[in-house]
Each structure stands twice: as C-alpha cells, then as structure tokens.
N, C-alpha and C positions, 0 to 999 in steps of 0.2 A: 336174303336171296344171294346167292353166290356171285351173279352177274354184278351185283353193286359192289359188293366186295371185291370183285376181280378188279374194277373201274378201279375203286377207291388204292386197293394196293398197287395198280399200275400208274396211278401217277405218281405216288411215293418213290417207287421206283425209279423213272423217269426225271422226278427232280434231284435224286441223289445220281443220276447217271451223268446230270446236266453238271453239276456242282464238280463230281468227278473231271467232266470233259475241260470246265473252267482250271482247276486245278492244274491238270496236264500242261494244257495250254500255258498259265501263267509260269510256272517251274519249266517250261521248254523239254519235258519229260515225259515222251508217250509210249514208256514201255509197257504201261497196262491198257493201250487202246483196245487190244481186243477183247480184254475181259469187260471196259465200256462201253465198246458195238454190245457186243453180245446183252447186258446188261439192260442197254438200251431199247434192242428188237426182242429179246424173249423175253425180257421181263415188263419190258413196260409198253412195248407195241401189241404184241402178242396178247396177253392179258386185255389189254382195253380193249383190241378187236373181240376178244370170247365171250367178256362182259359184257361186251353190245351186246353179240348176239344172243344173250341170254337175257338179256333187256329186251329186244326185238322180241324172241318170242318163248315169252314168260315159261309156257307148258315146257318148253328143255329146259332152262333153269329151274326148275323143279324136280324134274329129278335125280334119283342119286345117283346114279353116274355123270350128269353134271356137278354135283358139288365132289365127285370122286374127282376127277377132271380137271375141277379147279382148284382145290387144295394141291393136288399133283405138281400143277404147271406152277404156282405161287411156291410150290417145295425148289423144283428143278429152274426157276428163274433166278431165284438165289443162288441155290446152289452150283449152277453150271458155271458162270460168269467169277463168282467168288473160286472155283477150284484154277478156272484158268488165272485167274490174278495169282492161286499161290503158285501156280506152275510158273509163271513168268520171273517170280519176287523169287520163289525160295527153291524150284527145279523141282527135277522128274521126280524126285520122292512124293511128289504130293500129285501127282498124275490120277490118282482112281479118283480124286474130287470133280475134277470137269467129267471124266468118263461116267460115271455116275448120276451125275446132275443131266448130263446129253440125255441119258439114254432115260432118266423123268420123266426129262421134255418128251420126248417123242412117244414114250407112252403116253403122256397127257395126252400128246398131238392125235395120237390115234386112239384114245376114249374118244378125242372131241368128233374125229370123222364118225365116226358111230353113234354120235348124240347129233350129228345134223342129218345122217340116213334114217334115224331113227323118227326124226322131228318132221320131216320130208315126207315119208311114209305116212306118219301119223296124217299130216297134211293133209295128201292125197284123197286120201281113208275120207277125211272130213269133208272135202271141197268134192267129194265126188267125181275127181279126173284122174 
C-alpha cells in the first residue's frame, strides 16, 4: 500500500535530514539549511502526513492516483531539496533542479487535494449526508 511506504520513506528521510542538521551544527556550517528545512517538511513531514492519511482511509490509498501521488511527492521530496543543496554548493547553473523538483511537489500536492475530494465524496455517497 503506498500509505506505508510513504510512512516508511518519510522517516528515512527524516533521519538523514536529522544527521544532516547534526552535521551543520557540529562543522558551524549551515549553508545547506535550506535544502535541510526543506528536506525536512517535504520530504519527511509531508510524506508521513499523506501516509497517514492513507492509512486513515485505506479506500484512497488504493487508488491509483494515490500511488500516482505518492510516487510523485517521494520523486519531488528528493529532488527539490537535493537541487537547492546544488544551487547553494555549486550556483545558478544547477537552478532547473529545485525548479523542478517544486513544481513535483506541488503537483503531488494537488493529485493529493483531489484524492481527499475525491475520498470525501465517496464519503458522503456512503454515510448518506
């Protein structure tokens, strides 16, 4: 199911964000924080939030535009955060990597509002309100 895989790759995430922030910290070097926030909230906040809610309720996590969705954001969580670290490390020649990787995410983002109207709906339909 996608929802457990989203869970499982978001804390992978999350722990290499944590190890990163350690890193910074100890070297007194945090010219890659914002490729660490980011790293942090979209790949590993974000993620484990979708995973719930596809844990919460099974019937979205089933279909395939949920696994479209989460394959998507699992793409654009890496990639967003890794294009800003080369932007920061190696400059503007490497700018279409975070542009890129953004604009993923937000496609994920917006699969996923259309798998919870969609889940909503179905809802509704079933609950009779």
């Amino acid at each position: 199911m996608i929802g457990s895989l989203m869970m499982c790759v978001s804390v992978v995430i999350l722990l290499a964000g944590m190890i990163a922030g350690i890193t910074m910290g100890i070297q007194q070097n945090f010219v890659l924080a914002p490729a660490h926030a980011h790293l942090n909230l979209v790949g590993g906040v974000l993620l484990f939030l979708f995973g719930l809610y596809y844990r919460v309720f099974p019937a979205a996590g089933r279909m395939t535009l949920a696994r479209i969705q989460g394959w998507l954001h699992i793409l654009g969580s890496i990639l967003f955060p890794t294009g800003i670290a080369l932007v920061l490390v190696g400059g503007k020649a490497y700018i279409a990597a975070p542009i890129i990787g953004s604009l993923v995410v937000v496609l994920a983002m917006a699969l996923f509002v259309v798998v919870v109207f969609r889940t909503r709906a179905a809802g509704d339909r079933v609950a009779g309100t």
